[in-house]
VOPA-513177 format. One line per field, with one value per atom (N, C-alpha, C, O): z, x negated, y negated; atom name. Coordinates in Angstrom, 1 decimal. Last residue first. Layout:
BEGIN
zz: [Z/...]
xx: [X/...]
yy: [Y/...]
a: [CA/...]
END
This chain:
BEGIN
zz: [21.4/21.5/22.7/23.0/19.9/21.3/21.7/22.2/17.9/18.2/19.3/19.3/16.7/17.3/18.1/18.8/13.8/14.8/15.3/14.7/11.6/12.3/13.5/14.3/8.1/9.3/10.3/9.8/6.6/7.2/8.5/9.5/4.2/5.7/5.4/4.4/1.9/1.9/3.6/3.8/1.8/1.4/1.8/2.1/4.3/3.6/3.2/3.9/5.8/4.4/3.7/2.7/5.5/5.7/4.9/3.7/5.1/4.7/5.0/4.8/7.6/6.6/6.2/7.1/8.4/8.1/7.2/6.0/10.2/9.1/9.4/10.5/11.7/11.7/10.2/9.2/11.6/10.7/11.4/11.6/13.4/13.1/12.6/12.9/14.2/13.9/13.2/12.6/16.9/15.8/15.2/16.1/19.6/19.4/18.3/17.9/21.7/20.3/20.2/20.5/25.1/23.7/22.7/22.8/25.3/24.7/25.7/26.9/26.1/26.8/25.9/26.2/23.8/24.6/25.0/24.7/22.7/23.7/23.9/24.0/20.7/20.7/21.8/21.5/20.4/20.9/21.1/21.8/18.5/18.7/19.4/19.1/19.0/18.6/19.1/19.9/18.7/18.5/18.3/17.6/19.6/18.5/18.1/17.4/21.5/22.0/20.8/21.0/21.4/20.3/21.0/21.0/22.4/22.8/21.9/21.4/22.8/21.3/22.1/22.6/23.7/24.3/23.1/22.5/23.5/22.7/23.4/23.6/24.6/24.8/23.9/23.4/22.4/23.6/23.2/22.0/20.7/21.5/22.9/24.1/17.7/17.9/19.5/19.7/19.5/18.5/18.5/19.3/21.4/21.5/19.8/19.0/22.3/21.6/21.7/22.2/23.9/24.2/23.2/22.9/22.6/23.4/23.3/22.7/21.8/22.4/22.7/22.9/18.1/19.4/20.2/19.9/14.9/15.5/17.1/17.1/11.6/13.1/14.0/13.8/8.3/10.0/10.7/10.8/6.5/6.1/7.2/6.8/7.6/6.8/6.5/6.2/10.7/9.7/8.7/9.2/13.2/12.0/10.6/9.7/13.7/14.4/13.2/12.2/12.2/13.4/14.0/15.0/8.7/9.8/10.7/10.5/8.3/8.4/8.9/9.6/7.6/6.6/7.1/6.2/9.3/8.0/7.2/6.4/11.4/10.0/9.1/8.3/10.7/11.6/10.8/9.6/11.1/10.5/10.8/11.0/12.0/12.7/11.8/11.6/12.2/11.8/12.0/12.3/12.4/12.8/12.3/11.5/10.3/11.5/11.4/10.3/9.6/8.8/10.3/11.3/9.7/9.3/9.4/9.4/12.9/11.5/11.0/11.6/15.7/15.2/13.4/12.7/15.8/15.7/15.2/14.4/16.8/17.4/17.5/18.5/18.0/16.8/17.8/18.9/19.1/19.4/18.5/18.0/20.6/19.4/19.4/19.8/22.5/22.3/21.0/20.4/23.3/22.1/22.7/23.8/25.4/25.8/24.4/24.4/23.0/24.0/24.3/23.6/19.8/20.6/21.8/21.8/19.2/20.8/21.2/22.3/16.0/17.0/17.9/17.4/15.4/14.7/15.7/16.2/13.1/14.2/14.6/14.2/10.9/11.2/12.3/12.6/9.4/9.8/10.3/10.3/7.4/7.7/8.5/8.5/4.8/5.9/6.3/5.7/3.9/4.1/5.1/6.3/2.6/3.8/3.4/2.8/1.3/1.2/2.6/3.6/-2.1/-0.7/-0.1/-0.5/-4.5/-4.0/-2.8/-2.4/-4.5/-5.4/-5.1/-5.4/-1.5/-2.8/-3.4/-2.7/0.1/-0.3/-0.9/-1.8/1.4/0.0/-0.1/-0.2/4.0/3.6/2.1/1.6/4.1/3.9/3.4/2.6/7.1/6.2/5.4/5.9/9.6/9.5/7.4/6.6/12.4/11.1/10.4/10.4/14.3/13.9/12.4/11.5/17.2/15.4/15.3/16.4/19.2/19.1/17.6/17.1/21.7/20.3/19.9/20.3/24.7/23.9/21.9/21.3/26.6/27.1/25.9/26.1/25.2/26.4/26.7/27.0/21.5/22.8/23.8/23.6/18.2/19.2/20.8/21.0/15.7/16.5/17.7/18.4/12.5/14.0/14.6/14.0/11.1/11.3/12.7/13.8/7.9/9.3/9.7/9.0/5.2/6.3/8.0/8.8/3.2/3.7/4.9/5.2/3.0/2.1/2.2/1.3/5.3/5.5/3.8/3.4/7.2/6.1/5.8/5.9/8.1/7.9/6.9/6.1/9.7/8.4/8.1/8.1/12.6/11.7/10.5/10.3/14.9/13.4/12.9/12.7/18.4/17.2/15.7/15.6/21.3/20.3/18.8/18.3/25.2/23.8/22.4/22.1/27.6/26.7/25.4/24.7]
xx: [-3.1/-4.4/-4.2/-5.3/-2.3/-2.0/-3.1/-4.0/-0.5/-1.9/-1.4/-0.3/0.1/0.4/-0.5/-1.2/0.7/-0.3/0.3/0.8/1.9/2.2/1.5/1.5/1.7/0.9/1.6/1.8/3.4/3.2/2.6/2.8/2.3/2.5/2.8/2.5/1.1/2.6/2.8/4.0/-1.6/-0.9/0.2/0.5/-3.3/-1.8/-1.9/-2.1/-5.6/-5.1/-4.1/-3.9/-7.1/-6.6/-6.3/-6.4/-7.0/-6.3/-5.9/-4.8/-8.4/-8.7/-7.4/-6.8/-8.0/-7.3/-7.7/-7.4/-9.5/-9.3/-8.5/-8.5/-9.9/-9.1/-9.2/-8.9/-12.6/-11.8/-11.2/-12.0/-13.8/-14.1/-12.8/-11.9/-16.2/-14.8/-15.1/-16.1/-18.2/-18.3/-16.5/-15.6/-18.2/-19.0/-19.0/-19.7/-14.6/-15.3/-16.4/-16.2/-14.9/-14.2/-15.3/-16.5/-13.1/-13.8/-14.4/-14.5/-12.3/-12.0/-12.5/-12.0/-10.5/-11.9/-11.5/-10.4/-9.5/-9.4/-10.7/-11.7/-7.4/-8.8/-8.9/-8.3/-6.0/-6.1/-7.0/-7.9/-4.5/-5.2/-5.0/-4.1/-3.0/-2.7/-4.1/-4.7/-3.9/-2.5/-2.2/-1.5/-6.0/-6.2/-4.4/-3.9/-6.9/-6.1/-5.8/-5.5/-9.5/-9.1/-8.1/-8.6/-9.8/-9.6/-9.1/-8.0/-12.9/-11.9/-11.6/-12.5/-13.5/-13.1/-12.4/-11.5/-15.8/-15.1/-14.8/-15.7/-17.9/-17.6/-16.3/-15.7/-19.3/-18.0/-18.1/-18.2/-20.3/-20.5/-20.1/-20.5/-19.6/-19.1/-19.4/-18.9/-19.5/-19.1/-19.0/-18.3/-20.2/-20.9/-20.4/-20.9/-18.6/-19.6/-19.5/-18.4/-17.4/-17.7/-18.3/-18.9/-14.7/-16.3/-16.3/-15.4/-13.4/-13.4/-14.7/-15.6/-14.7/-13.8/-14.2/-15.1/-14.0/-14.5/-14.0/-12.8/-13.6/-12.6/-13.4/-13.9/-14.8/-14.9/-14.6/-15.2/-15.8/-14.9/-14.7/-14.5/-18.3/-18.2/-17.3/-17.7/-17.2/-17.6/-17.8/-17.4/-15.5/-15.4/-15.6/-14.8/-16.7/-16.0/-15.5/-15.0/-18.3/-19.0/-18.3/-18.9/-19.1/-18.1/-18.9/-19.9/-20.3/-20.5/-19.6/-19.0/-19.5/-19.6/-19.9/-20.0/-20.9/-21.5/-21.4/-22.2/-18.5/-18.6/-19.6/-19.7/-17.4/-18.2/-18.5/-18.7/-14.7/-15.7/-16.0/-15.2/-13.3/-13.5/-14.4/-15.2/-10.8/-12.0/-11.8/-10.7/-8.1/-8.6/-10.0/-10.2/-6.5/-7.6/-7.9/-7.8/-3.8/-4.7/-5.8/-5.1/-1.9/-3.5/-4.4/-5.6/-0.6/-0.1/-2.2/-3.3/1.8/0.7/0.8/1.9/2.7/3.5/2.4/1.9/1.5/2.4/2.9/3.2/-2.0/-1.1/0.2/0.1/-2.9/-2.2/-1.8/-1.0/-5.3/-4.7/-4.0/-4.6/-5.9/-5.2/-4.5/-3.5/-7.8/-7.9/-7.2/-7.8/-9.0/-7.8/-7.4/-6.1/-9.9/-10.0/-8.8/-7.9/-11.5/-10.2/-10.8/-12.0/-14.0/-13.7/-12.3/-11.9/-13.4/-14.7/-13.8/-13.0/-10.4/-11.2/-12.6/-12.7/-9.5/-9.4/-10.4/-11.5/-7.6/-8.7/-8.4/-7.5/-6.1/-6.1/-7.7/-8.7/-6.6/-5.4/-5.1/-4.0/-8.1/-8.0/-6.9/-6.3/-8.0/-7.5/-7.7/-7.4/-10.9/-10.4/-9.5/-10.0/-12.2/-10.3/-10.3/-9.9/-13.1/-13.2/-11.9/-10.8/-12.6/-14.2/-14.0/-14.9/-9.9/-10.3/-12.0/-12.6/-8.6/-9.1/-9.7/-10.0/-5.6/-7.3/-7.7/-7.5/-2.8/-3.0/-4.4/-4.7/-1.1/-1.7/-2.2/-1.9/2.3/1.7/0.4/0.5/2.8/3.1/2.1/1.1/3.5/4.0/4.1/4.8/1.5/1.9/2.3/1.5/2.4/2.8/2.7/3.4/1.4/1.4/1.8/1.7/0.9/1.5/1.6/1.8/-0.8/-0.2/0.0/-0.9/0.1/-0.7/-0.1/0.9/2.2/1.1/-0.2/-1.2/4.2/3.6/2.2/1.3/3.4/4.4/3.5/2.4/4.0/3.5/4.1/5.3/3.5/3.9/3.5/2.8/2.3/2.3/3.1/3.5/2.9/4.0/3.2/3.5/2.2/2.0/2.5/2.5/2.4/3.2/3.2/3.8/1.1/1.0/1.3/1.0/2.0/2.5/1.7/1.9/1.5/3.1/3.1/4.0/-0.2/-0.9/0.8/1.3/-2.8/-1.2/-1.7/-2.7/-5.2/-4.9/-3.6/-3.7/-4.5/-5.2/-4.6/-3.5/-6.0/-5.5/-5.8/-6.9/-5.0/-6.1/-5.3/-4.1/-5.2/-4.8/-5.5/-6.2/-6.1/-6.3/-6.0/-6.6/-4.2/-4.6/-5.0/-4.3]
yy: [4.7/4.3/2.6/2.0/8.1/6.6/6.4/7.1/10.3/9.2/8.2/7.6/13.2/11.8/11.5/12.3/15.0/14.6/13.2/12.3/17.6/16.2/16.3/17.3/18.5/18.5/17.4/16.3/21.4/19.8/19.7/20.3/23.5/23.3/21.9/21.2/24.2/23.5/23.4/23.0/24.9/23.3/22.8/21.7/26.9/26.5/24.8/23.9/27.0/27.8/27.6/28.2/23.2/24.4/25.5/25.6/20.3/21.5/22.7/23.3/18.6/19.4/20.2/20.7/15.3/16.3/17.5/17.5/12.6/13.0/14.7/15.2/9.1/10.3/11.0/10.4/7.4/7.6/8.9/9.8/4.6/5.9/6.2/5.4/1.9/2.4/3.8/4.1/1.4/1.3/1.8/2.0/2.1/0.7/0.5/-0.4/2.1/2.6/1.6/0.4/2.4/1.6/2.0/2.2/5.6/4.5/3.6/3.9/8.0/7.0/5.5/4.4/10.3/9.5/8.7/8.2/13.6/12.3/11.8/12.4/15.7/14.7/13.5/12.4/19.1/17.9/17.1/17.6/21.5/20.8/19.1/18.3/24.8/23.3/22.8/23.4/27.4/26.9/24.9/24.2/27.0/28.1/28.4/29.3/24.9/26.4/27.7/28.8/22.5/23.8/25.1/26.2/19.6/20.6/21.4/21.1/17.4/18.1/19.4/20.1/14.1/15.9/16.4/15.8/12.3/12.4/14.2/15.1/9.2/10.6/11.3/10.3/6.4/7.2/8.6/9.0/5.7/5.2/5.8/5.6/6.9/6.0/5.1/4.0/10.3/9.5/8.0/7.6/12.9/11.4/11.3/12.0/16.0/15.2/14.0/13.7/18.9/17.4/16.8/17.8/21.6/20.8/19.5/18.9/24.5/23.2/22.9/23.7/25.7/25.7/24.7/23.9/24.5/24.7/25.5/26.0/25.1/24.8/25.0/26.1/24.4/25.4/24.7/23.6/22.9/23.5/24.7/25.9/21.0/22.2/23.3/24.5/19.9/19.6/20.9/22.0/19.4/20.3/20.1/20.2/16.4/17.0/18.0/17.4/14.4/14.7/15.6/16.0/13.6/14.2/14.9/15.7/10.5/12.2/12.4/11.6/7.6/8.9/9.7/10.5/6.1/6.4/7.4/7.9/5.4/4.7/4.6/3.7/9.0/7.9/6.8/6.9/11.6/10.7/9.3/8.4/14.0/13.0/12.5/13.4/16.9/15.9/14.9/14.4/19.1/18.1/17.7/18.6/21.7/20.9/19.7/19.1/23.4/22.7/21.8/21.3/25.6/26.2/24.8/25.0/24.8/24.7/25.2/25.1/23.7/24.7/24.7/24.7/20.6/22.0/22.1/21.3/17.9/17.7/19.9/20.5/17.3/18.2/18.5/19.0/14.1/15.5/16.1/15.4/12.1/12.6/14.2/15.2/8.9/10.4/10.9/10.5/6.5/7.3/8.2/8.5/3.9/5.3/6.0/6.1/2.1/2.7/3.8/4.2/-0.1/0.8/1.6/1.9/-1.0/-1.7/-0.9/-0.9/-0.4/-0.7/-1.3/-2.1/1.3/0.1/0.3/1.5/4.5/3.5/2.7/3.1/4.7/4.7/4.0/3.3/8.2/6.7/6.4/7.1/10.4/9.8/8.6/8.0/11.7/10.3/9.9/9.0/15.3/14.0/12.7/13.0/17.3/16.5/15.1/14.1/18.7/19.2/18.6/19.3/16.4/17.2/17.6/17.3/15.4/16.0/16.6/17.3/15.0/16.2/16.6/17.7/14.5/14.1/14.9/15.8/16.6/15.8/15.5/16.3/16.3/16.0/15.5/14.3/17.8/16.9/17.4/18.5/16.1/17.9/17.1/16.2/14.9/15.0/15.7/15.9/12.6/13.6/13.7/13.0/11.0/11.3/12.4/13.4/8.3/9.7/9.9/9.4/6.0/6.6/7.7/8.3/3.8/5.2/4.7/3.6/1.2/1.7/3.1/3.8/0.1/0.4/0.7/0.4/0.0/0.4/0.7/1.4/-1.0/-1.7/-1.5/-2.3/-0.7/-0.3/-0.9/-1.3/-0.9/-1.3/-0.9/-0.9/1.8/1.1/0.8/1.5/3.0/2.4/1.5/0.5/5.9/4.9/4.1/4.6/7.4/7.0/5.7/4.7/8.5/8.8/8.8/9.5/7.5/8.5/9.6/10.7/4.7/5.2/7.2/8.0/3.4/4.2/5.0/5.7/3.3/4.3/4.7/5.8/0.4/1.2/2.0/1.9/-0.6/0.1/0.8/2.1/-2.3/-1.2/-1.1/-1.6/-4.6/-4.5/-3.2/-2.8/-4.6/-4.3/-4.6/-4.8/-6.4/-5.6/-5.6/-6.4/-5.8/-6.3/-5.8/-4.7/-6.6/-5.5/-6.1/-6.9]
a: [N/CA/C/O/N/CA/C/O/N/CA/C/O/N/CA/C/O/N/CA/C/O/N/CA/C/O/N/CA/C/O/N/CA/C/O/N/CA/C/O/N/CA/C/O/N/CA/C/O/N/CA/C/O/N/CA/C/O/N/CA/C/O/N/CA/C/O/N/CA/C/O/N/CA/C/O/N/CA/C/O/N/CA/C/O/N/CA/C/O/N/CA/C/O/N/CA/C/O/N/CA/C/O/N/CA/C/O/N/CA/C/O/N/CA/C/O/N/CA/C/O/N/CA/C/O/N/CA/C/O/N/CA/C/O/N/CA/C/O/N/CA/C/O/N/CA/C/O/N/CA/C/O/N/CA/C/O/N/CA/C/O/N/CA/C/O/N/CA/C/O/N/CA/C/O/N/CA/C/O/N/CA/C/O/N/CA/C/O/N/CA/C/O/N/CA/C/O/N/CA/C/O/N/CA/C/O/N/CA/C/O/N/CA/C/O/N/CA/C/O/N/CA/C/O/N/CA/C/O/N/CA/C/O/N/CA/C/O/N/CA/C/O/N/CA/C/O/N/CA/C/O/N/CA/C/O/N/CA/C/O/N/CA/C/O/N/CA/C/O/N/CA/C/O/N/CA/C/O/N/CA/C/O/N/CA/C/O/N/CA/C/O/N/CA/C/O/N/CA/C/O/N/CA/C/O/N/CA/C/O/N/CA/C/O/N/CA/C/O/N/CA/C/O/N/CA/C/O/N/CA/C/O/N/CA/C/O/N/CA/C/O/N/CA/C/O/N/CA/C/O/N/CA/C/O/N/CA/C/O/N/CA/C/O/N/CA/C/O/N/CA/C/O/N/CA/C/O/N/CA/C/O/N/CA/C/O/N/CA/C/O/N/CA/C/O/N/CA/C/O/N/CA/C/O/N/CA/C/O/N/CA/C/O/N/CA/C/O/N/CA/C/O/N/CA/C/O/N/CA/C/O/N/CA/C/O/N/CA/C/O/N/CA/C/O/N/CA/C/O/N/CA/C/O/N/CA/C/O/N/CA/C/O/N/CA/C/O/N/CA/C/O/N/CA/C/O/N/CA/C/O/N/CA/C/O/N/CA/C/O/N/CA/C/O/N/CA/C/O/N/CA/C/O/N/CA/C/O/N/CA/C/O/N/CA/C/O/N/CA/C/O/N/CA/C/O/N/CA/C/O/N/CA/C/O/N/CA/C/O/N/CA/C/O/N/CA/C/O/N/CA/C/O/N/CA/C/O/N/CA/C/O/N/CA/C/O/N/CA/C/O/N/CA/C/O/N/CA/C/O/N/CA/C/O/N/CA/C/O/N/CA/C/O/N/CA/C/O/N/CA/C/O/N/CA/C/O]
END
């Protein structure tokens, strides 16, 4: 299996670790957007990652996004959740499931470029968001 270098984010509350079958992250924590936009970055993942699973761990106001390494957001762009469907990111198919209770993101990869996990806000600040990741 081949392994990656990512971007730790412990000072935002993401934790990777290494495991057999790949790599697992969790991030748990109320998100905080920069003042030009009410999306947080919460990790990245690199060019050539594969088996991509992203899970909202507990229902909460705030969504999912996806950003490409030119900067657009390709997955609930415009401050709107979208509902489930397919799109082309990065090279690879990409499944965004929306139950309107939790959210889920899978691709098979491998990524041909790196793409940015992101977090919209939402209607609540003080929620905490927790998502887990296995790549």
């Amino acid at each position: 299996m081949q392994s990656f270098m990512f971007e730790h984010r412990h000072e935002r509350g993401l934790r990777w670790e290494r495991k057999c079958h790949g790599w697992d992250a969790m991030f748990l924590q109320q998100p905080t957007p920069n003042l030009c936009s009410d999306y947080m970055e919460v990790a990245n993942i690199p060019k050539g990652a594969y088996r991509i699973s992203i899970k909202e761990g507990i229902p909460t106001s705030h969504f999912l996004s996806l950003r490409d390494h030119s900067l657009n957001l390709v997955l609930n762009p415009k401050h709107k959740e979208t509902s489930s469907h397919e799109f082309v990111c990065a090279g690879t198919l990409f499944q965004y499931v929306n139950d309107r209770l939790k959210e889920y993101l899978f691709a098979p990869g491998p990524l041909l470029a790196p793409v940015s996990i992101m977090v919209h806000g939402g209607n609540s600040r003080r929620e905490r968001s927790v998502l887990r990741y296995r790549l």
